[in-house]
C-alpha atoms as a printed R data frame, in Angstrom:
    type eleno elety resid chain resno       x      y        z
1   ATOM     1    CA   UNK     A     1  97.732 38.055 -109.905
2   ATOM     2    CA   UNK     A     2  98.209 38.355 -105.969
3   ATOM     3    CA   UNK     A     3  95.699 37.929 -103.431
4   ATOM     4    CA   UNK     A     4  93.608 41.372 -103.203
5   ATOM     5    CA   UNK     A     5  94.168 41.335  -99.055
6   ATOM     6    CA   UNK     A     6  90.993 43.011  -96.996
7   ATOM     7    CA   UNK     A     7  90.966 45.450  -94.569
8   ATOM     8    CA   UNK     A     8  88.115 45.458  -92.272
9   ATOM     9    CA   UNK     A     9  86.958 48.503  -89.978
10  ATOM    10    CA   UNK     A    10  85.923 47.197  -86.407
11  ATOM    11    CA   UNK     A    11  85.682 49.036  -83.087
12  ATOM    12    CA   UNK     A    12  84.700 46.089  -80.673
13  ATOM    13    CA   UNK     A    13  86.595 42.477  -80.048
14  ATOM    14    CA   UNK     A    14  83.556 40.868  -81.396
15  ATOM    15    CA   UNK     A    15  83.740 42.726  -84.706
16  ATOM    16    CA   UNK     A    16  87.523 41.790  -85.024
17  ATOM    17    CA   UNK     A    17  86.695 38.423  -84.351
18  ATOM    18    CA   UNK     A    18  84.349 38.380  -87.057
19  ATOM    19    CA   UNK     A    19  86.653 40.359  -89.460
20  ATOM    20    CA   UNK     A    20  88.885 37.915  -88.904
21  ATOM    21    CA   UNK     A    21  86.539 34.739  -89.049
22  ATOM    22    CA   UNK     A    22  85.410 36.263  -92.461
23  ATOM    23    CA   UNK     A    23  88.274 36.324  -94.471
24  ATOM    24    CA   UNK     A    24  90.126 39.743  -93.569
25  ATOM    25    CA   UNK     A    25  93.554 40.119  -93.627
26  ATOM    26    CA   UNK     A    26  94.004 43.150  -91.544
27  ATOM    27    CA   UNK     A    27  91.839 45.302  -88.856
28  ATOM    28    CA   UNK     A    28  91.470 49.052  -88.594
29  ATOM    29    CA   UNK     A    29  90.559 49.334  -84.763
30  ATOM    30    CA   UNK     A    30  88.516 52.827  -84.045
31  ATOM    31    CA   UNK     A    31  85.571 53.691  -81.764
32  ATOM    32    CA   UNK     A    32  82.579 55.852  -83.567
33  ATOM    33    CA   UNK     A    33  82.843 54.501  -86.849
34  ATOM    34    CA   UNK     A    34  80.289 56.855  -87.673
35  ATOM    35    CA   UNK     A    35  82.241 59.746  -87.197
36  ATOM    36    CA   UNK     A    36  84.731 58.141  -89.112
37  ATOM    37    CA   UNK     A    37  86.829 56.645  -86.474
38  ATOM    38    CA   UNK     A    38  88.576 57.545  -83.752
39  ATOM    39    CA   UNK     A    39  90.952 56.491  -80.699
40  ATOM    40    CA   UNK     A    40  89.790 53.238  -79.200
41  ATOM    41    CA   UNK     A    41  89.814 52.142  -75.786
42  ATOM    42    CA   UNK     A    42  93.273 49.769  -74.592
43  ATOM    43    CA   UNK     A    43  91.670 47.435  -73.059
44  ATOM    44    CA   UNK     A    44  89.907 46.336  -76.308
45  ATOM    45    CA   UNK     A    45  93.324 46.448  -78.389
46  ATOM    46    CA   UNK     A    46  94.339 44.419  -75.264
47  ATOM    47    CA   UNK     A    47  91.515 41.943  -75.721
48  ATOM    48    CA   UNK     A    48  91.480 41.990  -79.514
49  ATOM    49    CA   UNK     A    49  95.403 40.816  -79.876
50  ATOM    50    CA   UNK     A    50  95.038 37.759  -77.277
51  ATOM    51    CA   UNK     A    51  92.359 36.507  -79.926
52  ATOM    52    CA   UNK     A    52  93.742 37.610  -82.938
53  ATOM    53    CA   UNK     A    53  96.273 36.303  -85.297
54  ATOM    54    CA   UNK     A    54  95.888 39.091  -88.169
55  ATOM    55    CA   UNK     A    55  97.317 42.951  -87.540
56  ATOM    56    CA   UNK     A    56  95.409 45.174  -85.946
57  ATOM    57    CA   UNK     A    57  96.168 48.877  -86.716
58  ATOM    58    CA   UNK     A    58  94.725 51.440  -83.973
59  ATOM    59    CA   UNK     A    59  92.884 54.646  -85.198
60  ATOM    60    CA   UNK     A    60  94.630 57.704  -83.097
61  ATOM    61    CA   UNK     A    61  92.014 60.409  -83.795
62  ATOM    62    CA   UNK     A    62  91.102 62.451  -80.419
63  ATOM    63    CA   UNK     A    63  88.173 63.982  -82.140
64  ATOM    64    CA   UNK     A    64  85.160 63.955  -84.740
65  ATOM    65    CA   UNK     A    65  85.394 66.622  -87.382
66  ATOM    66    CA   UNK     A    66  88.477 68.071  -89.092
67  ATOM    67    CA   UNK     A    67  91.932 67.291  -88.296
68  ATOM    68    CA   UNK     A    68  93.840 70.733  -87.953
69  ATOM    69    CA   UNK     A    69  94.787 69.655  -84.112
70  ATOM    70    CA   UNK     A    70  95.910 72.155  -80.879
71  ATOM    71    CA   UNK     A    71  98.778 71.247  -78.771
72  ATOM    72    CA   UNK     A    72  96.627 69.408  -76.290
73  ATOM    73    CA   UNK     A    73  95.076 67.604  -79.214
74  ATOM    74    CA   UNK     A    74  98.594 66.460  -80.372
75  ATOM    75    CA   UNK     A    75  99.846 65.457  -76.677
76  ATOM    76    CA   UNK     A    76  97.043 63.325  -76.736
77  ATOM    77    CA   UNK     A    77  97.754 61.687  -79.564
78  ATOM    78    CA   UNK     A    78 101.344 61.072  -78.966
79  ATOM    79    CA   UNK     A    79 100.635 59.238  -75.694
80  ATOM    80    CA   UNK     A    80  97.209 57.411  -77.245
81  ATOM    81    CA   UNK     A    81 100.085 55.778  -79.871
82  ATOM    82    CA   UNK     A    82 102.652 55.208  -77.516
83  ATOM    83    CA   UNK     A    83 100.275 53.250  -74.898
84  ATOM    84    CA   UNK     A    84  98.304 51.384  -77.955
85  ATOM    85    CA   UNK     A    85 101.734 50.281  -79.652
86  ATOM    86    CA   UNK     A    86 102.934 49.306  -76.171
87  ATOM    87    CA   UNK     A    87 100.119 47.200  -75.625
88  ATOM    88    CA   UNK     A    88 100.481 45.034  -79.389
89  ATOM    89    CA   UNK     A    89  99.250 47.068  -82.118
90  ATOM    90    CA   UNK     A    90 100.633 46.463  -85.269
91  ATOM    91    CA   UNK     A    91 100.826 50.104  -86.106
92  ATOM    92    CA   UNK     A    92  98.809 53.524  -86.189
93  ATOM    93    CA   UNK     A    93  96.597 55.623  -88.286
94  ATOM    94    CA   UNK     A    94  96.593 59.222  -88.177
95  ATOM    95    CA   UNK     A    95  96.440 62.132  -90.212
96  ATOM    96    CA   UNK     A    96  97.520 65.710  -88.986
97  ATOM    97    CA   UNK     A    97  96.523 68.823  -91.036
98  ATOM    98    CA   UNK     A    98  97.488 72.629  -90.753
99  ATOM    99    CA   UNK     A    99  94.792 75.323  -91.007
100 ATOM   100    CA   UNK     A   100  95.454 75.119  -94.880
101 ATOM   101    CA   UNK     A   101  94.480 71.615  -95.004
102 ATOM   102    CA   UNK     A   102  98.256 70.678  -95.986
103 ATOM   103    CA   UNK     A   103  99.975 68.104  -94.413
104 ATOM   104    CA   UNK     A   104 101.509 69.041  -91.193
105 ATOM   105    CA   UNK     A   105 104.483 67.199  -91.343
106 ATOM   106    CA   UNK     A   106 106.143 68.013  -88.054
107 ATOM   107    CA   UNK     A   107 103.500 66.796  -86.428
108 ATOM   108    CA   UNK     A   108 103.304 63.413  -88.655
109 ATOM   109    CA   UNK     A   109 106.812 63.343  -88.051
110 ATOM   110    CA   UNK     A   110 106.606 62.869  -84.843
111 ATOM   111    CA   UNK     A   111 104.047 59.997  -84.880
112 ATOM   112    CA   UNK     A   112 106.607 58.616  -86.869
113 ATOM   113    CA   UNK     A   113 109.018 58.475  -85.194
114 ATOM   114    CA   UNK     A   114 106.368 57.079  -82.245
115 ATOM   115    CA   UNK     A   115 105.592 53.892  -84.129
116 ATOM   116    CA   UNK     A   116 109.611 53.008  -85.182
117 ATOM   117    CA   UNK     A   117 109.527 50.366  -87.768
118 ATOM   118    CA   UNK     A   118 105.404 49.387  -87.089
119 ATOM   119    CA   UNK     A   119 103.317 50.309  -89.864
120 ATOM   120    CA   UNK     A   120 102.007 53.943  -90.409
121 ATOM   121    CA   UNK     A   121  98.468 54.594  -92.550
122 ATOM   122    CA   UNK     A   122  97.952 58.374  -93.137
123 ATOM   123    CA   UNK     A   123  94.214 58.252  -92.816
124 ATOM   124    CA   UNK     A   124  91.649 60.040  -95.255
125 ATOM   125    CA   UNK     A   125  92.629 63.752  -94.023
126 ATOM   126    CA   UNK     A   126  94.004 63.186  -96.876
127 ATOM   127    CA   UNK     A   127  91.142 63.606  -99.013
128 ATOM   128    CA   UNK     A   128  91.176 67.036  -97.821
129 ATOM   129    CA   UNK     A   129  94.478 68.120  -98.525
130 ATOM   130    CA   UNK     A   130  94.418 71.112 -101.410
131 ATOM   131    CA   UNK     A   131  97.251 69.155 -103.306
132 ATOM   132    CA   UNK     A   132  97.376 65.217 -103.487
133 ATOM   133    CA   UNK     A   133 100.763 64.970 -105.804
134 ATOM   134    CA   UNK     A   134 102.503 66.868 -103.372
135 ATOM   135    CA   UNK     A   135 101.190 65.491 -100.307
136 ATOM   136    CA   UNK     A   136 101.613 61.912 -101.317
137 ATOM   137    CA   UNK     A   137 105.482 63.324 -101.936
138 ATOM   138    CA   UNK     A   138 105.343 64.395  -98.465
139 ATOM   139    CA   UNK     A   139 104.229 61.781  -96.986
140 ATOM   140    CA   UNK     A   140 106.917 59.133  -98.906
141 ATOM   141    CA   UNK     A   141 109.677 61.391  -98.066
142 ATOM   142    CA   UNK     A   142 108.134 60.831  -94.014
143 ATOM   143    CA   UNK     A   143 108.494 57.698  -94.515
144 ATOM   144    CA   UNK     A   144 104.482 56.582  -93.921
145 ATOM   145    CA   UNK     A   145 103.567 53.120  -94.976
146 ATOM   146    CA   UNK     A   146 100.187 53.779  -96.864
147 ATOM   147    CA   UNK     A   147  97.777 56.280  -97.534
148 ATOM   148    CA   UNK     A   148  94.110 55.525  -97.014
149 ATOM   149    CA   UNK     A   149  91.790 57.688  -99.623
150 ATOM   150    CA   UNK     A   150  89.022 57.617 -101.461
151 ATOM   151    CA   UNK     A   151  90.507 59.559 -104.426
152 ATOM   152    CA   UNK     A   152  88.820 62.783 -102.655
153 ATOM   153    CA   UNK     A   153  85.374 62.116 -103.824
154 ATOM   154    CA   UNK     A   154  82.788 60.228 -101.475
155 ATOM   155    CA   UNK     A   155  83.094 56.682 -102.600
156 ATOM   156    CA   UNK     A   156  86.423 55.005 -103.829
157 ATOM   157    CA   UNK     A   157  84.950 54.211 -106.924
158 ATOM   158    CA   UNK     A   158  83.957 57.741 -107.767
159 ATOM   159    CA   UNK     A   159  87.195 58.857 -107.041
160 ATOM   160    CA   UNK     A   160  89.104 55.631 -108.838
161 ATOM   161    CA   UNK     A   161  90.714 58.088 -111.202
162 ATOM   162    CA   UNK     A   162  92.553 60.151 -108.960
163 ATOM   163    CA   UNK     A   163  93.492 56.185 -106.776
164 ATOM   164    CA   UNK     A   164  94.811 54.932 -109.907
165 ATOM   165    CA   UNK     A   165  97.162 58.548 -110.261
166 ATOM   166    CA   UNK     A   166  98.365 58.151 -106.959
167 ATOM   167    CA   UNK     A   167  99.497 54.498 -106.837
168 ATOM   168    CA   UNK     A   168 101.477 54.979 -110.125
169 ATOM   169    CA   UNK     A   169 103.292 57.757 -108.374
170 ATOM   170    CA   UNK     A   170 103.460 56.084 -105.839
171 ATOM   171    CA   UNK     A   171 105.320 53.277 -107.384
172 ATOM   172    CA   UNK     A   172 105.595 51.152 -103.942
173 ATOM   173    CA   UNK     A   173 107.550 53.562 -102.164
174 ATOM   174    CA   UNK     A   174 103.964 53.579 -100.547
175 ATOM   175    CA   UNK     A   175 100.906 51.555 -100.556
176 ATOM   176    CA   UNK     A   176  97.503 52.978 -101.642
177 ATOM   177    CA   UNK     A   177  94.771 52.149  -99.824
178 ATOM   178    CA   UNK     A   178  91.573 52.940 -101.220
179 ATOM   179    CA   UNK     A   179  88.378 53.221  -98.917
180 ATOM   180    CA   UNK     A   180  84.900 54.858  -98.889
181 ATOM   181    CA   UNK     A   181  81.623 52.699 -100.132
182 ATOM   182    CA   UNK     A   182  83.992 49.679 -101.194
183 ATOM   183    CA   UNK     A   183  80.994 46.726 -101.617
184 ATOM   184    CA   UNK     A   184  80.991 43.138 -102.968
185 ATOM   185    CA   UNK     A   185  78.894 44.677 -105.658
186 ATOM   186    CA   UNK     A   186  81.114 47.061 -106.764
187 ATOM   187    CA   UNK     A   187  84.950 46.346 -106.010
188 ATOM   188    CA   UNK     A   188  85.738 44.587 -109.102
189 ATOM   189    CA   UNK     A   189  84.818 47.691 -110.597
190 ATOM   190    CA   UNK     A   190  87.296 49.861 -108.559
191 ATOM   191    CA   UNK     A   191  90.006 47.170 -108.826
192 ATOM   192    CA   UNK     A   192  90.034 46.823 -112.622
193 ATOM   193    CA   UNK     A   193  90.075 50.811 -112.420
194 ATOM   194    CA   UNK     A   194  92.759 51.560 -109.944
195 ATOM   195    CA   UNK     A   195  94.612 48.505 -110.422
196 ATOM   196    CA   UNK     A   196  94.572 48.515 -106.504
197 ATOM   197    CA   UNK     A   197  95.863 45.111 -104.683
198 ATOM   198    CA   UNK     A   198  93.895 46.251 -101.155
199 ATOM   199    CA   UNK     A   199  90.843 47.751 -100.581
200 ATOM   200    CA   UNK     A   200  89.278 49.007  -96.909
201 ATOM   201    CA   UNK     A   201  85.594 48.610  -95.875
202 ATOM   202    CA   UNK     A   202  83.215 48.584  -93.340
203 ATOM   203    CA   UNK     A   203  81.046 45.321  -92.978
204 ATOM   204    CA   UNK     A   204  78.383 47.137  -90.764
205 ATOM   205    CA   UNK     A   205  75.299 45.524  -89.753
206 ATOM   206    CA   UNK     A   206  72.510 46.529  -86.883
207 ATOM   207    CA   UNK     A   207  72.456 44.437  -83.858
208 ATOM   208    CA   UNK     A   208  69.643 44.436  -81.758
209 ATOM   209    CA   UNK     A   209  70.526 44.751  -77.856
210 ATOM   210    CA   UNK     A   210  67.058 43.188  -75.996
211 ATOM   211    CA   UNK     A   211  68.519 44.821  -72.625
212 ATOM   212    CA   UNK     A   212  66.872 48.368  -73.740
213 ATOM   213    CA   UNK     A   213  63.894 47.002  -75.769
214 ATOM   214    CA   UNK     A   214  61.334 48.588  -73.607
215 ATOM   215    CA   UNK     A   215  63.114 51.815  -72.909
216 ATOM   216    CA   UNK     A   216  61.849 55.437  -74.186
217 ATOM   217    CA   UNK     A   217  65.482 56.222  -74.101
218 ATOM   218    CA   UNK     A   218  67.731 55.570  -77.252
219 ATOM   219    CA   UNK     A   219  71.052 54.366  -76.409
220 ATOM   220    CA   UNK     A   220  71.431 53.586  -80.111
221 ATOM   221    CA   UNK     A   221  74.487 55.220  -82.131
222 ATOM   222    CA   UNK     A   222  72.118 57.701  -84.213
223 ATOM   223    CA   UNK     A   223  68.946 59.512  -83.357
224 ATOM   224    CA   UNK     A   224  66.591 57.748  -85.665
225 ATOM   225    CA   UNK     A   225  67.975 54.025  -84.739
226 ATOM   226    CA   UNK     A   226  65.592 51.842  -82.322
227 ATOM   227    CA   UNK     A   227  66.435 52.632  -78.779
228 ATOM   228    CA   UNK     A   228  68.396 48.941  -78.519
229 ATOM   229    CA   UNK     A   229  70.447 49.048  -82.216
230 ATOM   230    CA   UNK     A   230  73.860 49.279  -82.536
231 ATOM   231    CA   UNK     A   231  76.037 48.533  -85.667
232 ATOM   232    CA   UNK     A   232  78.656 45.487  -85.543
233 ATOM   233    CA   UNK     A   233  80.523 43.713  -88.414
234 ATOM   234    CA   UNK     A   234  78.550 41.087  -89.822
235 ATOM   235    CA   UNK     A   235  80.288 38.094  -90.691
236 ATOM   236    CA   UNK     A   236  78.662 37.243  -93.823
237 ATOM   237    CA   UNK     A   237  79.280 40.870  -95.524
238 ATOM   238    CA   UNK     A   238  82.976 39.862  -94.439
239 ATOM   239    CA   UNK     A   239  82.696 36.315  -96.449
240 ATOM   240    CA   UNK     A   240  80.977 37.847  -99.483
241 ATOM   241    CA   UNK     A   241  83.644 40.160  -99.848
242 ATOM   242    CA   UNK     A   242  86.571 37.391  -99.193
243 ATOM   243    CA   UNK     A   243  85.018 35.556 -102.157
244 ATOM   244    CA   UNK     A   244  84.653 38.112 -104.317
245 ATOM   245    CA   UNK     A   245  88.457 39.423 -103.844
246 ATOM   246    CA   UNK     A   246  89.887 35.774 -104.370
247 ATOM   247    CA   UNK     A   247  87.288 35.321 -107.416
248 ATOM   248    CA   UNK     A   248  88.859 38.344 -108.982
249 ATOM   249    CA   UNK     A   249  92.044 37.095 -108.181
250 ATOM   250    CA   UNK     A   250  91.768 33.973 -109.750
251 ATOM   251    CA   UNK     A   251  89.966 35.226 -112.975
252 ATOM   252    CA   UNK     A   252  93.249 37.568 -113.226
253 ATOM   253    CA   UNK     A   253  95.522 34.815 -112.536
254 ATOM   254    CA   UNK     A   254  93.675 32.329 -115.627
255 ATOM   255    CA   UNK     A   255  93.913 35.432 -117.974
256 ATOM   256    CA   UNK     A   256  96.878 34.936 -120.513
């Protein structure tokens, strides 16, 4: 059985650093992870590749909510890829809807076409789209490199039925990528179900920042956090998942 590689969600050096350090085989850069992600600054793809030695894919999302874009929106998002492949990322991840929540292939296209032969990861708009069989079609016959979904429910695991559909279709003319709520605890689960050979995650932890400790002010990324927390990838969540992939690997490789 091959190695189950590990994507890892990070949206500051540090956090690749410790993606990396972990055991993770690939980063998902992104600001606001708790919006889901979206276009991170240059200088800290800039500062993440002179340390790295993994791929790091850059989120190009100009906005939080849906992902039905306006021309301006789209400009944006053209030039965001252009500057952040420039500058040494590996490749992109996007996802471009029409008002119907279908794939808006021109648009896509043209990302495409962006990013050349770097890699291409149609993000979760997908778990939006009306029609998965034909939008995974759609998004082969673009040419993307992998679709990142969590079977359209709100964990992977719950939606393991619809993962495990779309990577037969699939049948590596793309890579499924299955995200949402993937834990230590649970991933053998959603790997003996999907039959997946990646899996996405955040490895979030709060950080306490002492520079704000006495402030009334919260500077922290959601109402309700203390005034000096922030969340950062935590090293050991990274570990605990490395060894659980590469047990699972090796109790698939034993079997006869």
């Amino acid at each position: 059985m091959p190695s189950i590689l590990l994507e890892i969600v990070a949206s500051t050096v540090d956090d690749c650093i410790a993606g990396e350090t972990g055991g993770a085989d690939r980063i998902e850069l992104c600001a606001a992870v708790a919006t889901g992600g979206l276009t991170p600054s240059l200088g800290i793809l800039i500062e993440a590749k002179k340390r790295l030695r993994i791929p790091v894919l850059a989120m190009i999302r100009p906005r939080a909510g849906g992902f039905c874009y306006s021309e301006a929106d789209s400009a944006a998002m053209q030039c965001d890829a252009a500057l952040l492949l420039e500058h040494g990322a590996d490749g992109i991840v996007f996802g471009s809807l029409r008002p119907d929540g279908s794939v808006d292939t021109t648009r896509c296209s043209t990302m495409l076409h962006i990013a050349g032969r770097r890699q291409t990861v149609f993000h979760r708009a997908f778990d939006v789209v009306p029609d998965p069989v034909r939008s995974l079609e759609e998004l082969i016959d673009l040419g993307v490199s992998r679709v990142l979904t969590s079977g359209q429910q709100k964990t992977a695991l719950a939606g393991s039925d619809l993962i495990r559909q779309l990577i037969t279709q699939a049948g590596g003319r793309a890579e499924i990528l299955p995200g949402g709520g993937v834990r230590a605890h649970n991933v053998q689960q959603l790997v003996e179900a999907t039959r997946c050979t990646q899996v996405h995650m955040t490895a979030l932890a709060a950080q306490i920042d002492p520079s704000t400790s006495n402030s009334v002010l919260n500077f922290g990324g959601t109402p309700d956090a203390p005034a000096s927390s922030y969340e950062h990838v935590d090293l050991e969540i990274v570990r605990r998942m490395r060894r659980t992939l590469d047990a699972i690997t090796e109790a698939g490789s034993t079997k006869p």
